[in-house]
Steps between C-alpha positions, in 0.01 A plus 500: 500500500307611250157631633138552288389651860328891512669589833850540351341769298404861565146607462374728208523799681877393565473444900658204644284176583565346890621156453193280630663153497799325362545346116261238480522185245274586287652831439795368317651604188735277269783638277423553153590159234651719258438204246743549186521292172742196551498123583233408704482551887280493699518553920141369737428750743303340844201753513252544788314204556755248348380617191799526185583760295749445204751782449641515158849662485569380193288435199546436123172351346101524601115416323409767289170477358404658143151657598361493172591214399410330824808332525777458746862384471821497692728745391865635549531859659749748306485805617308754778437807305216729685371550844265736584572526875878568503798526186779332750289178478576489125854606483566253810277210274271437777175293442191554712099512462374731171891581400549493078672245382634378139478077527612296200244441235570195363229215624220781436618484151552172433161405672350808248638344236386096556163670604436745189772321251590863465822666504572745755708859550753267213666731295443552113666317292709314778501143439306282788731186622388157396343428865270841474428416115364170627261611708343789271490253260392182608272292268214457677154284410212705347277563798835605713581764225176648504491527906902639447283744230235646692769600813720666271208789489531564839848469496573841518706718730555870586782622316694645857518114614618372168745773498644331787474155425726619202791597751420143672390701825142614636440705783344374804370575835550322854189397634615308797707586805876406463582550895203291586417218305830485367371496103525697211133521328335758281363538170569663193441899472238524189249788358466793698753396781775447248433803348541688839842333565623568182480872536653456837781355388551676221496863727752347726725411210463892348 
């Protein structure tokens, strides 16, 4: 099987290392999840001490949480689109810890928009539907206007991220461990860190 031993290997000076003992239990290595964006599934693994670990094979949705806006919401995954440590893992659509992801950007919106009673990344001149009209604008009671009022001066947001709310898509990163806990959680990429990912994937497109 698979082995996280040192004795299979050679030393640094490339000489052979004399086999001590056999594989031990507590030397063993799983294969790899390989979790990729579908309907849900999830497989326990029995660990050492009758512990569980959930392997996710298959996963479509996960918690994001919106850092700056301390919020979190559960969110549909679209698309894997960077990974530092290897480019197969994007072509082959394969989510694991700190991977780039595009998620769907709807409930942030519509939770910006209740929140701020602001539109969001809507295009000029683009009519709203009756359901989004009604909740930018509500008629509200004095005092609730004036509390809508004073959050709608804070209610700004870096132009990258509204760029993307435009295309109904933000970028994201996976925070948790796929393989292991068998979930999908991150947050969304903001400030300098979205700036940094940008650039990457704009060199891999050129």
């Amino acid at each position: 099987g698979i082995s996280r031993d040192k004795w299979h290997k050679r030393r640094k000076t490339g000489g052979r290392m004399a086999q001590m003992r056999k594989k031990r239990k507590y030397e063993l290595g799983r294969p790899a999840s390989n979790t990729k964006i579908g309907p849900r599934r999830i497989h326990t693994v029995r660990t050492r001490g009758g512990n569980k670990k959930y392997r996710a094979l298959r996963l479509e949705s996960g918690n994001f949480s919106w850092g700056s806006e301390a919020i979190t919401r559960k969110t549909r995954i679209i698309d894997v689109i960077y990974n530092a440590s290897n480019n197969e893992l994007v072509r082959t659509k394969t989510l694991v810890k700190s991977c780039i992801i595009q998620i769907d950007a709807t409930p942030f919106r519509q939770w910006y928009e209740a929140h701020y009673a602001t539109p969001l990344g809507r295009k000029k001149g683009i009519k709203l539907s009756e359901q989004d009209e009604a909740v930018l604008n509500k008629v509200r009671s004095k005092k609730t206007q004036t509390k809508y009022e004073d959050r709608k001066k804070t209610a700004k947001i870096e132009s990258a991220l509204e760029e993307q709310f435009a295309t109904g898509r933000v970028i994201a990163k996976i925070a948790s461990r796929p393989g292991q806990c068998g979930r999908t959680d991150g947050y969304i990429c903001e400030g300098k860190e979205l700036e940094f990912y940008l650039r990457k994937l704009k060199t891999k497109k050129g």
